[in-house]
PDB file with SEQRES, HELIX, SHEET and CRYST1 records, atoms N, CA, C and O in Angstrom:
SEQRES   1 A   77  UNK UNK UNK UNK UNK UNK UNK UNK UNK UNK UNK UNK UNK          
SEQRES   2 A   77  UNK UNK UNK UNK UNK UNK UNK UNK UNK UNK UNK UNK UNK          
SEQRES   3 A   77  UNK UNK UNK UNK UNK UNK UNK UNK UNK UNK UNK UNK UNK          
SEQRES   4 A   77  UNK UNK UNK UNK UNK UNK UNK UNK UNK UNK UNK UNK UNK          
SEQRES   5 A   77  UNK UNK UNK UNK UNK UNK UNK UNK UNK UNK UNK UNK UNK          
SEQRES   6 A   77  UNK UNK UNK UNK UNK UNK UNK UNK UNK UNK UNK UNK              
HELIX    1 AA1 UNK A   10  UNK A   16  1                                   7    
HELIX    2 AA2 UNK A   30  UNK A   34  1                                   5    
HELIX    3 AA3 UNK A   37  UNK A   40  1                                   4    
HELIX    4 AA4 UNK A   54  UNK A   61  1                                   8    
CRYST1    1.000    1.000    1.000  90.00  90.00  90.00 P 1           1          
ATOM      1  N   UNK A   1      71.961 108.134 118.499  1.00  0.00           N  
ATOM      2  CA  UNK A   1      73.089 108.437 117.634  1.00  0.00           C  
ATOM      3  C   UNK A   1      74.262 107.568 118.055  1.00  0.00           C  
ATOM      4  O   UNK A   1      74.596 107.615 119.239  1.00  0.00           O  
ATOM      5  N   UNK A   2      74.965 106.730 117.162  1.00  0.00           N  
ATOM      6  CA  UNK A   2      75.982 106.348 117.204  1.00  0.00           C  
ATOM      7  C   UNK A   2      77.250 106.944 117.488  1.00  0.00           C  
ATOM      8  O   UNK A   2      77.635 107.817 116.712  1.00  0.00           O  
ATOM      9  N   UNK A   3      78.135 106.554 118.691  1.00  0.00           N  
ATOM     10  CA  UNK A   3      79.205 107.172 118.948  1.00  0.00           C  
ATOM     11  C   UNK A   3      80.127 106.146 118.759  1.00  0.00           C  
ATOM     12  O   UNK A   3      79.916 104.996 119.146  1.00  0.00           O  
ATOM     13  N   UNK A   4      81.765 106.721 117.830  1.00  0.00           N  
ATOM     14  CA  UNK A   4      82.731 105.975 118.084  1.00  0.00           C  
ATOM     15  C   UNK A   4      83.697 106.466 119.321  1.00  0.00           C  
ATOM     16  O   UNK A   4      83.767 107.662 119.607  1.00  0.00           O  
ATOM     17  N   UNK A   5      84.446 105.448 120.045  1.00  0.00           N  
ATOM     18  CA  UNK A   5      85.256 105.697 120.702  1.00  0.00           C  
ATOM     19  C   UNK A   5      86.612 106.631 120.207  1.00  0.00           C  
ATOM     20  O   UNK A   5      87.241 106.379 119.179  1.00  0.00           O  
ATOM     21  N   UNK A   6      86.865 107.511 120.937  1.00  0.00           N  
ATOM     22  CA  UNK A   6      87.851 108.459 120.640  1.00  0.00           C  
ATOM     23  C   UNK A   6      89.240 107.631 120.586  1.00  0.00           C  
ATOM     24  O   UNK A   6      90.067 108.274 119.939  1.00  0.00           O  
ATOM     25  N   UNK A   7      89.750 106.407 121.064  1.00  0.00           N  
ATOM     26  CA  UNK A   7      90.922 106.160 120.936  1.00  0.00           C  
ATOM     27  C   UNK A   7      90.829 105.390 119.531  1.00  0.00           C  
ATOM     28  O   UNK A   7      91.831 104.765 119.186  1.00  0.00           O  
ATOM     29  N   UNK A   8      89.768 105.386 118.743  1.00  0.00           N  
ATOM     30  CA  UNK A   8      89.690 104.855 117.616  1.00  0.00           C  
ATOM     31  C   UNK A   8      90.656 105.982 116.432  1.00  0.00           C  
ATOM     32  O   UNK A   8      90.597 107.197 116.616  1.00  0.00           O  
ATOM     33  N   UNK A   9      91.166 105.630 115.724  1.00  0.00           N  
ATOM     34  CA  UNK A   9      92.217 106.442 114.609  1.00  0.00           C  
ATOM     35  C   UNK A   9      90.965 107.017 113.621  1.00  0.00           C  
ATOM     36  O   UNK A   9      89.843 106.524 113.501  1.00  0.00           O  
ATOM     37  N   UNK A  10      91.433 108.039 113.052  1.00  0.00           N  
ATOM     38  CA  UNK A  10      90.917 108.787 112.133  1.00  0.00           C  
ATOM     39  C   UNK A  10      90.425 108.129 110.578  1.00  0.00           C  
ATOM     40  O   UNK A  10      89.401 108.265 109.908  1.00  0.00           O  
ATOM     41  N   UNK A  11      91.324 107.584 110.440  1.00  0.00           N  
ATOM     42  CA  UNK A  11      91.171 106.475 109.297  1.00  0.00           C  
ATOM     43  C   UNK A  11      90.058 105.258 109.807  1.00  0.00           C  
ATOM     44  O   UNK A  11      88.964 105.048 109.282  1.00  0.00           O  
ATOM     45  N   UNK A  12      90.673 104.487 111.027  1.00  0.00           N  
ATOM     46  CA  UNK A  12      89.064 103.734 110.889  1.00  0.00           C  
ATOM     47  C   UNK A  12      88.181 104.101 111.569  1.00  0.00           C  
ATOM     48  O   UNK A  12      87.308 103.251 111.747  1.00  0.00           O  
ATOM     49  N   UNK A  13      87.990 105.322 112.182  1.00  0.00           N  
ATOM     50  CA  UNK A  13      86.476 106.221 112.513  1.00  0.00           C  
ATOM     51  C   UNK A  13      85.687 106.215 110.809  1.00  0.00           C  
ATOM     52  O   UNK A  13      84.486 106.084 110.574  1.00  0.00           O  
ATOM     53  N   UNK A  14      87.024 106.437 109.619  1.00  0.00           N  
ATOM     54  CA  UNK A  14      86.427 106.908 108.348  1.00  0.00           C  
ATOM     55  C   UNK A  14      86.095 105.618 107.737  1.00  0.00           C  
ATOM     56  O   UNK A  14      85.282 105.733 106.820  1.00  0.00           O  
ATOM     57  N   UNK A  15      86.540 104.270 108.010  1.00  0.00           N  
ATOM     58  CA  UNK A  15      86.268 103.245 107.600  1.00  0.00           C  
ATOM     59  C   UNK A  15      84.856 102.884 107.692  1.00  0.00           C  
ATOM     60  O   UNK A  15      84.060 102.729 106.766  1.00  0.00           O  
ATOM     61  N   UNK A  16      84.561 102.712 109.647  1.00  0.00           N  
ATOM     62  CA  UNK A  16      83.635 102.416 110.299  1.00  0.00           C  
ATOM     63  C   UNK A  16      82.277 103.339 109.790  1.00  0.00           C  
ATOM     64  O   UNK A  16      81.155 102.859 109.943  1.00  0.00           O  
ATOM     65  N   UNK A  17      82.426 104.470 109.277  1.00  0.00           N  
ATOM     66  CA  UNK A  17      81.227 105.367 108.718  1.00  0.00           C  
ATOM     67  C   UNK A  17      81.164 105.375 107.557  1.00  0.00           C  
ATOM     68  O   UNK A  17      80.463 106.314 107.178  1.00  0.00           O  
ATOM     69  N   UNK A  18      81.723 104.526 106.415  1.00  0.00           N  
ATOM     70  CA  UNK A  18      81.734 104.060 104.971  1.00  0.00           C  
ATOM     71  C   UNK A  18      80.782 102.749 105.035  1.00  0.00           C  
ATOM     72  O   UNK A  18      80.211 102.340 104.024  1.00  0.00           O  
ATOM     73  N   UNK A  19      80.612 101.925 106.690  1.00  0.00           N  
ATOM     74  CA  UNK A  19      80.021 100.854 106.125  1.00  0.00           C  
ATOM     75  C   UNK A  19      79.078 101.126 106.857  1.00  0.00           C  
ATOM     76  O   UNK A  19      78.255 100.213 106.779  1.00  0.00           O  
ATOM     77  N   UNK A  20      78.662 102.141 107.739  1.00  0.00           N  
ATOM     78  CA  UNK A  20      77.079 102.623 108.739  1.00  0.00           C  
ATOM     79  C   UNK A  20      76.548 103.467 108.302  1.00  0.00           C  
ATOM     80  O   UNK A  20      75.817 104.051 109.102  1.00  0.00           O  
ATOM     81  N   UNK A  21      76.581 104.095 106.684  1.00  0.00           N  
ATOM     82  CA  UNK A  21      75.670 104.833 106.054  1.00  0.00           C  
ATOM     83  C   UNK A  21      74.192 104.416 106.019  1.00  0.00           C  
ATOM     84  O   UNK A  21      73.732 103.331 105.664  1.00  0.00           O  
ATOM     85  N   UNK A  22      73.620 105.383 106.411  1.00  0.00           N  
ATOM     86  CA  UNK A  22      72.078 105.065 106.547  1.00  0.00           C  
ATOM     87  C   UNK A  22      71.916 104.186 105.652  1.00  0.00           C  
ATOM     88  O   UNK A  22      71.806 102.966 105.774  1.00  0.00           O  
ATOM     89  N   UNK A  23      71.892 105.272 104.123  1.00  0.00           N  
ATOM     90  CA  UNK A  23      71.481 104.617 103.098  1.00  0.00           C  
ATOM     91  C   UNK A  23      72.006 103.239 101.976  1.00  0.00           C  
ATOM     92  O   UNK A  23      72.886 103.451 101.142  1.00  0.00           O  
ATOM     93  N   UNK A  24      71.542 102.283 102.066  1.00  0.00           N  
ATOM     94  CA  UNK A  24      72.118 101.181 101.499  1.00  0.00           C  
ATOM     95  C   UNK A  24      73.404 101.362  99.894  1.00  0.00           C  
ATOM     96  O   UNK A  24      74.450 100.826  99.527  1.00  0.00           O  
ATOM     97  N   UNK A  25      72.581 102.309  99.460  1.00  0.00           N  
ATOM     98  CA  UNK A  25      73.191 102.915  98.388  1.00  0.00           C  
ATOM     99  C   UNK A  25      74.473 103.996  98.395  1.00  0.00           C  
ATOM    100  O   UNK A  25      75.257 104.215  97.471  1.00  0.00           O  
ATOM    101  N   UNK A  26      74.440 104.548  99.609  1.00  0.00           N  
ATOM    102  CA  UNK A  26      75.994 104.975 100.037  1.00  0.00           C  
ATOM    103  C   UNK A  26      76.630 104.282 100.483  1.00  0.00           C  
ATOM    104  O   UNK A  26      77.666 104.876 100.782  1.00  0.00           O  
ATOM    105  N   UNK A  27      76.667 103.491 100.694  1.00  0.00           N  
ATOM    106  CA  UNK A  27      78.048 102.422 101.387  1.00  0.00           C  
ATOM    107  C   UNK A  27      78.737 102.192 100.333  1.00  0.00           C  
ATOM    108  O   UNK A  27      78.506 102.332  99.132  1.00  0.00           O  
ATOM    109  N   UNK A  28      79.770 101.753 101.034  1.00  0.00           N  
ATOM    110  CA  UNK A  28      81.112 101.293  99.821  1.00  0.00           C  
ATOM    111  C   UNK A  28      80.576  99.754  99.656  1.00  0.00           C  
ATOM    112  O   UNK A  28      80.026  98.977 100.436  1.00  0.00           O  
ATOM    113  N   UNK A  29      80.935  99.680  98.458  1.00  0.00           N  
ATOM    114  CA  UNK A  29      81.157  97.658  98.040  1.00  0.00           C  
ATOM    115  C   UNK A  29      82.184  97.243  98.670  1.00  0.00           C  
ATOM    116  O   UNK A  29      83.261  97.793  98.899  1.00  0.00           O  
ATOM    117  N   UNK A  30      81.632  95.857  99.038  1.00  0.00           N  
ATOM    118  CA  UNK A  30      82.910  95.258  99.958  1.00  0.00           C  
ATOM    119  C   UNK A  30      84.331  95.574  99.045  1.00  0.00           C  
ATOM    120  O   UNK A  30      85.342  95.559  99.747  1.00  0.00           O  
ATOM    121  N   UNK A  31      84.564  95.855  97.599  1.00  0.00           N  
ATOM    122  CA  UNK A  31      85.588  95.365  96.900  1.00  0.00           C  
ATOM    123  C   UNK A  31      86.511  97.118  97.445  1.00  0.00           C  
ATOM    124  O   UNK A  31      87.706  97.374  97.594  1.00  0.00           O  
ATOM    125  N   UNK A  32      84.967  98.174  97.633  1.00  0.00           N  
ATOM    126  CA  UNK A  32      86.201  99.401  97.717  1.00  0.00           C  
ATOM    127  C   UNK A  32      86.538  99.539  99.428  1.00  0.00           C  
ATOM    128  O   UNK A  32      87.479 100.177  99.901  1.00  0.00           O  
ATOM    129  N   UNK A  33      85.587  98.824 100.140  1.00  0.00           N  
ATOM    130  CA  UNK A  33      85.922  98.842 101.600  1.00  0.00           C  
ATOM    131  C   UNK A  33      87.641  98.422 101.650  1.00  0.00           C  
ATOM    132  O   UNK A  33      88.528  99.030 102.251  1.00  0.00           O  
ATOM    133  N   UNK A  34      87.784  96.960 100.661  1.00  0.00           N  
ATOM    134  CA  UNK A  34      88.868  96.678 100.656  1.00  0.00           C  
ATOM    135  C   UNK A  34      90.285  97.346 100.745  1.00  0.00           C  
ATOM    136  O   UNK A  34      91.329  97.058 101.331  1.00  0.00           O  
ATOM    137  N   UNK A  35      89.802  98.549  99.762  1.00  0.00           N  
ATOM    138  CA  UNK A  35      90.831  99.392  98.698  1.00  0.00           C  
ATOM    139  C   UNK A  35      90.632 100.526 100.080  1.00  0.00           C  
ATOM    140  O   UNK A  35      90.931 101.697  99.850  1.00  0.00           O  
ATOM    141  N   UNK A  36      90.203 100.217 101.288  1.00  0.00           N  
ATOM    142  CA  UNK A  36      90.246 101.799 102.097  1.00  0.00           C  
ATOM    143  C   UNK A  36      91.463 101.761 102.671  1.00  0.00           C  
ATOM    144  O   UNK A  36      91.825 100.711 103.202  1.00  0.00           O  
ATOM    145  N   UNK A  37      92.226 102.793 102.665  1.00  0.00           N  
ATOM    146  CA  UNK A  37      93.624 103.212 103.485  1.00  0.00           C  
ATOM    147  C   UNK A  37      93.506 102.688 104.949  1.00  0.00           C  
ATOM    148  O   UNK A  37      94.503 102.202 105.482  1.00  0.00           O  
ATOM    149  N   UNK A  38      92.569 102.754 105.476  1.00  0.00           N  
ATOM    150  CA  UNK A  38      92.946 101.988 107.087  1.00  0.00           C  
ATOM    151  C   UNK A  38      93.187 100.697 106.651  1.00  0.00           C  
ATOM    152  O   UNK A  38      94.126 100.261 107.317  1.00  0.00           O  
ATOM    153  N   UNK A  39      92.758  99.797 105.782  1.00  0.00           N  
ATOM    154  CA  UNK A  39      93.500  98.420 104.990  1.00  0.00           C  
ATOM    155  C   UNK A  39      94.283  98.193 104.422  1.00  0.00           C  
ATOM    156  O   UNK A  39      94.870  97.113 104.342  1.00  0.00           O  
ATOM    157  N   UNK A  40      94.538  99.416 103.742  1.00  0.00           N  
ATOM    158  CA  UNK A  40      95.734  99.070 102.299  1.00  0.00           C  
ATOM    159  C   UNK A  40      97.106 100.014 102.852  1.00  0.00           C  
ATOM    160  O   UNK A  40      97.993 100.376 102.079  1.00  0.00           O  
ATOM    161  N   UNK A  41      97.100 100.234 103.868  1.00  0.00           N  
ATOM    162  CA  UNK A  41      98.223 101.631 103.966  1.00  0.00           C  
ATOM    163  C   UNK A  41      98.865 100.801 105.111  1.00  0.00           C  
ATOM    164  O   UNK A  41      98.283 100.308 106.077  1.00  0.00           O  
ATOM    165  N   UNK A  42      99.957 100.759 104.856  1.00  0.00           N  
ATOM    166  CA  UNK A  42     101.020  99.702 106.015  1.00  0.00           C  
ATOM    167  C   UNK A  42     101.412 100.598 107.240  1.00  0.00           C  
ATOM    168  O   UNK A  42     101.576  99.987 108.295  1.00  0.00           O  
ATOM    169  N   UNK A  43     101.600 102.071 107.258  1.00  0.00           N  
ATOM    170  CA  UNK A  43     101.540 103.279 107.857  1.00  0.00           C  
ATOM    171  C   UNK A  43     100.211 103.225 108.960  1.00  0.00           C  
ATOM    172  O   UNK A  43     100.129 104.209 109.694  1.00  0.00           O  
ATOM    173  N   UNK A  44      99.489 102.485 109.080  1.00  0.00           N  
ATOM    174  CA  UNK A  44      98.291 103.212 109.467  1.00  0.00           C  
ATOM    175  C   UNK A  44      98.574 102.231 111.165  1.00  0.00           C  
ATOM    176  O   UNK A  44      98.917 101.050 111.105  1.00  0.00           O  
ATOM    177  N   UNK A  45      98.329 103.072 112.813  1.00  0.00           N  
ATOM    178  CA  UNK A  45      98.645 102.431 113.482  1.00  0.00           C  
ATOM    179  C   UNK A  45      97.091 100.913 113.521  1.00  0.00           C  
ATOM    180  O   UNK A  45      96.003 101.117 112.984  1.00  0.00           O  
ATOM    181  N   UNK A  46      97.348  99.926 114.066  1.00  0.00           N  
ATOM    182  CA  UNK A  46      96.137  99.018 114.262  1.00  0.00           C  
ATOM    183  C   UNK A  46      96.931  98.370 115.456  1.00  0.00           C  
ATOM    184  O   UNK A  46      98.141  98.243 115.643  1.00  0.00           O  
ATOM    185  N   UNK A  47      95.706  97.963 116.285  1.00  0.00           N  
ATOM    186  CA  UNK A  47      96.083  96.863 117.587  1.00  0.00           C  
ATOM    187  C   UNK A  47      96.601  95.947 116.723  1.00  0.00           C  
ATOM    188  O   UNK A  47      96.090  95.714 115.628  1.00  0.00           O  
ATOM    189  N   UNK A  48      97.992  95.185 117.310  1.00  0.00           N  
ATOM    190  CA  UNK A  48      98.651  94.362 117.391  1.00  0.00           C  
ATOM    191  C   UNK A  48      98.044  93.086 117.839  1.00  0.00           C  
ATOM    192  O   UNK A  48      98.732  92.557 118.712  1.00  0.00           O  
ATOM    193  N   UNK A  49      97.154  92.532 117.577  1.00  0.00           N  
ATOM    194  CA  UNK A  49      97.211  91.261 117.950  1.00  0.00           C  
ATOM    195  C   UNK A  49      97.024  90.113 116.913  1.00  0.00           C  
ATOM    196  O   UNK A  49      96.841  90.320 115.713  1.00  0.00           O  
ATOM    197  N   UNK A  50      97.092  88.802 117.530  1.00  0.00           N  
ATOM    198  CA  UNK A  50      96.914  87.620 116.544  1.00  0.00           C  
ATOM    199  C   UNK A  50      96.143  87.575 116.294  1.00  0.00           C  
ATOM    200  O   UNK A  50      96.017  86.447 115.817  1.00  0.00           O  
ATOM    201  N   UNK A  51      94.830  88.330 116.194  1.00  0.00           N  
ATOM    202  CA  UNK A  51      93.753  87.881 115.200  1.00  0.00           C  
ATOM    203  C   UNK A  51      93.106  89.206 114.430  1.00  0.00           C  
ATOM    204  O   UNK A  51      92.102  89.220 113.718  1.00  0.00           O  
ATOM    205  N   UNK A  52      94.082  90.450 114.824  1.00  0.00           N  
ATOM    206  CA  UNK A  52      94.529  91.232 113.468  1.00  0.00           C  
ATOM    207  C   UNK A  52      95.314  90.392 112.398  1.00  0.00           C  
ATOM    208  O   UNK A  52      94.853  89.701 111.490  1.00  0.00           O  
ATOM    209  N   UNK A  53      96.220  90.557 112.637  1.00  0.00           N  
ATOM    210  CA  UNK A  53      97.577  90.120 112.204  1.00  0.00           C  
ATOM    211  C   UNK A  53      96.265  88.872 111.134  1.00  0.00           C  
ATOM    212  O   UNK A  53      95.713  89.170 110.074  1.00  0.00           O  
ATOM    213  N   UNK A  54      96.139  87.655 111.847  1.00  0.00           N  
ATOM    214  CA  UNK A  54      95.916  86.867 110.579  1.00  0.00           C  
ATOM    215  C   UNK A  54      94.581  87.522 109.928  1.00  0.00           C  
ATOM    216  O   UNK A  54      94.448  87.079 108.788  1.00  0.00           O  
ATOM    217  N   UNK A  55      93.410  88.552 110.322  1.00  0.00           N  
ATOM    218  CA  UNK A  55      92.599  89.151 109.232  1.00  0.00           C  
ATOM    219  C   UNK A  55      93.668  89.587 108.178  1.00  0.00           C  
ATOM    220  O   UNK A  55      93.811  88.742 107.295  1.00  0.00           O  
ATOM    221  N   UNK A  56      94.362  90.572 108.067  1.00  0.00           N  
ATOM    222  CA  UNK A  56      95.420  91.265 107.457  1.00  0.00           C  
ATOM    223  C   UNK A  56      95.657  90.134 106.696  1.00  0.00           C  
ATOM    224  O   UNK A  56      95.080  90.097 105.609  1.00  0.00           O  
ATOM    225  N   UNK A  57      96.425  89.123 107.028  1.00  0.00           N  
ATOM    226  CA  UNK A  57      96.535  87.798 105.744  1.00  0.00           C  
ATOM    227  C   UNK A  57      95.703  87.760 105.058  1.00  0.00           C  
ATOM    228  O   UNK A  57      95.814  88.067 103.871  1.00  0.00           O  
ATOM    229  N   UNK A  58      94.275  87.248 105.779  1.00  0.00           N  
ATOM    230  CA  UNK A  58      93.307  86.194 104.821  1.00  0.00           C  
ATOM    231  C   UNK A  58      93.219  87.574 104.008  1.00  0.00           C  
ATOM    232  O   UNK A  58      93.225  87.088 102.876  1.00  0.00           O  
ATOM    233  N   UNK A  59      93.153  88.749 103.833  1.00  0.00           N  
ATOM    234  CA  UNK A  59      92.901  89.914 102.958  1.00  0.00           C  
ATOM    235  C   UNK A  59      93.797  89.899 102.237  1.00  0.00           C  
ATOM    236  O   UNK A  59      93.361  90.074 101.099  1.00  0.00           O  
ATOM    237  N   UNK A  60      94.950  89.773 102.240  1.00  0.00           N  
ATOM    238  CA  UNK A  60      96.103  89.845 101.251  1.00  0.00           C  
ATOM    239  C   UNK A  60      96.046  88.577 100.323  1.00  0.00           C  
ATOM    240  O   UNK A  60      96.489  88.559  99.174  1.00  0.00           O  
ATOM    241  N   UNK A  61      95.445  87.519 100.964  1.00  0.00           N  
ATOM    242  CA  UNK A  61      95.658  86.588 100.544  1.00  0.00           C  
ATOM    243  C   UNK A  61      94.285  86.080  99.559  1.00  0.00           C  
ATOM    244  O   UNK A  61      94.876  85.300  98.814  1.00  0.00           O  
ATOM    245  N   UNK A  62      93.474  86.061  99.307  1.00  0.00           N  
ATOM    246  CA  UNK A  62      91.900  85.797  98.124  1.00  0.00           C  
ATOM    247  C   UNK A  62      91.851  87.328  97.713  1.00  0.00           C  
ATOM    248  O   UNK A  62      90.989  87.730  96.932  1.00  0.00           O  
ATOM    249  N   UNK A  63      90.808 101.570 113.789  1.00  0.00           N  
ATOM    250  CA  UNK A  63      91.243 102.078 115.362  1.00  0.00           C  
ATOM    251  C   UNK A  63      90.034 103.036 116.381  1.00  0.00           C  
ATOM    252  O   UNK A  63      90.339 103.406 117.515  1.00  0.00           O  
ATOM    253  N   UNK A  64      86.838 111.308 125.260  1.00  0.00           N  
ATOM    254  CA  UNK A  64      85.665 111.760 125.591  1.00  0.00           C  
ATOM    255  C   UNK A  64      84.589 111.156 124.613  1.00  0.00           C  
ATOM    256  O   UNK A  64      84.321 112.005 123.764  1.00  0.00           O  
ATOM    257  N   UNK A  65      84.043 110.264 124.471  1.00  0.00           N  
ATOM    258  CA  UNK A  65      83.071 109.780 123.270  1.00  0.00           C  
ATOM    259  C   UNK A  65      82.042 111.022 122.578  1.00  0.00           C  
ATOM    260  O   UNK A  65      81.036 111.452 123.141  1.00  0.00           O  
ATOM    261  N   UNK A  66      82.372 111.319 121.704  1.00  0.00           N  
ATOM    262  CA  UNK A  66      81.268 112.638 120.427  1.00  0.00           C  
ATOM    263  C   UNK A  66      80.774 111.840 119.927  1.00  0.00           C  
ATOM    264  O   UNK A  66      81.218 110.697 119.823  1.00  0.00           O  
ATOM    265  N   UNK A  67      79.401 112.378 119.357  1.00  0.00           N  
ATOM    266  CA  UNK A  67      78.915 112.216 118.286  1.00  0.00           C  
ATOM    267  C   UNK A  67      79.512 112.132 117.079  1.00  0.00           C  
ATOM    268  O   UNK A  67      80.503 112.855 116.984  1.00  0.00           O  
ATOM    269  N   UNK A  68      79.236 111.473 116.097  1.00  0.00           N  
ATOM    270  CA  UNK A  68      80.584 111.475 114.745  1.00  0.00           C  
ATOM    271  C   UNK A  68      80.026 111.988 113.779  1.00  0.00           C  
ATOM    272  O   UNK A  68      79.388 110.991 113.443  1.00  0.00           O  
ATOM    273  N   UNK A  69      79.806 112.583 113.207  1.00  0.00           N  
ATOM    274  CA  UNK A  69      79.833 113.434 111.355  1.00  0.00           C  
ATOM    275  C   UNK A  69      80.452 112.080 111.056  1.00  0.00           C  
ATOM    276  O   UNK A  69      81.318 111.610 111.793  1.00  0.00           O  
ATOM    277  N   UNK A  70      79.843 111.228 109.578  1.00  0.00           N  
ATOM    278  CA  UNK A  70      80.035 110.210 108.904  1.00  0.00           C  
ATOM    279  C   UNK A  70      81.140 110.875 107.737  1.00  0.00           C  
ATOM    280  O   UNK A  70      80.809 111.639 106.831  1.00  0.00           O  
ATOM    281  N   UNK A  71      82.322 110.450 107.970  1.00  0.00           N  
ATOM    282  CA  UNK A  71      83.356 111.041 107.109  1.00  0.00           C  
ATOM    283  C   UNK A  71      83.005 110.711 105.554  1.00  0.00           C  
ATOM    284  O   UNK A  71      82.003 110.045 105.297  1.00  0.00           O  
ATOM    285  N   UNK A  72      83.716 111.114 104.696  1.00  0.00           N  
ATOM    286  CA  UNK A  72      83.242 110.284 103.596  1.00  0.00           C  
ATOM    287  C   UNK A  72      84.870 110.527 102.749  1.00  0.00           C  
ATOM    288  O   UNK A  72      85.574 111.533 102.666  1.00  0.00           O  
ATOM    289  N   UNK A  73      85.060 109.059 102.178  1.00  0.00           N  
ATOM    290  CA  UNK A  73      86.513 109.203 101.545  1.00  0.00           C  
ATOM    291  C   UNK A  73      85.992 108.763  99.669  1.00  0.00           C  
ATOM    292  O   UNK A  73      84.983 108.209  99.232  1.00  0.00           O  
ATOM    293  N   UNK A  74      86.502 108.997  99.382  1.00  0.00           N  
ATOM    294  CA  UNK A  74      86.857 108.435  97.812  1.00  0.00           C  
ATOM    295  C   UNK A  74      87.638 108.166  97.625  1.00  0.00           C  
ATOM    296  O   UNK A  74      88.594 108.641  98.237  1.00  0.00           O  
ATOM    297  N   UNK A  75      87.871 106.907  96.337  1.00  0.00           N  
ATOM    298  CA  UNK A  75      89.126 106.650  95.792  1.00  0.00           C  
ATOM    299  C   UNK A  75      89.742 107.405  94.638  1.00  0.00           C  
ATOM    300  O   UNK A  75      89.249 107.685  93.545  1.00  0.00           O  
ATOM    301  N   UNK A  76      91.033 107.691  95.176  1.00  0.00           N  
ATOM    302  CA  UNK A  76      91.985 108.456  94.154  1.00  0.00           C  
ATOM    303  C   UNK A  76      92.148 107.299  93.087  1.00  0.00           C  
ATOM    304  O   UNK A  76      92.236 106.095  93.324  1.00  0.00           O  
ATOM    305  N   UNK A  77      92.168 107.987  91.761  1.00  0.00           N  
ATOM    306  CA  UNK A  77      92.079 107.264  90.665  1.00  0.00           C  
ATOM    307  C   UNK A  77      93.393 108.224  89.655  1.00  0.00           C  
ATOM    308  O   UNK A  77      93.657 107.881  88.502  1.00  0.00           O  
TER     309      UNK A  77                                                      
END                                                                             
C-alpha cells in the first residue's frame, strides 16, 4: 500500500490520489488535473523553490506516515 508523507498538504495528498487511481478510467485527464485547486488556487501553501516557481509558469503559460483513503474531488461547475 502506498503511503503519502504526512507533511504533504491536504490538497496535494488529493491531487497525488486523482492521478494513482487503480483504475485507468478513474483518473482525471491531464486537462482536469490542471483545473485541480492544489494548481489553480494561489492560497494553497507549496515549497518555494525555483523549479516550482518556473513549473507554475510553464502551466500558466500553454504538498507519522498512514495509509491514505484515495480522496476524490470534482469539479464545481
Amino acid at each position: 500500500v502506498f503511503s503519502l508523507p504526512n507533511w504533504l498538504s491536504p490538497q496535494a495528498k488529493c491531487l497525488i490520489g486523482c492521478m494513482l487511481r487503480k483504475e485507468p478510467a478513474e483518473r482525471l485527464k491531464a486537462i482536469e488535473l490542471l483545473m485541480h485547486p492544489w494548481l489553480t488556487n494561489p492560497h494553497v501553501q507549496r515549497h518555494n523553490s525555483h523549479k516550482t516557481h518556473h513549473n507554475q509558469n510553464a502551466i500558466q503559460n500553454k504538498q507519522e506516515d498512514t495509509d491514505q483513503v484515495v480522496p476524490t474531488w470534482t469539479e464545481k461547475h
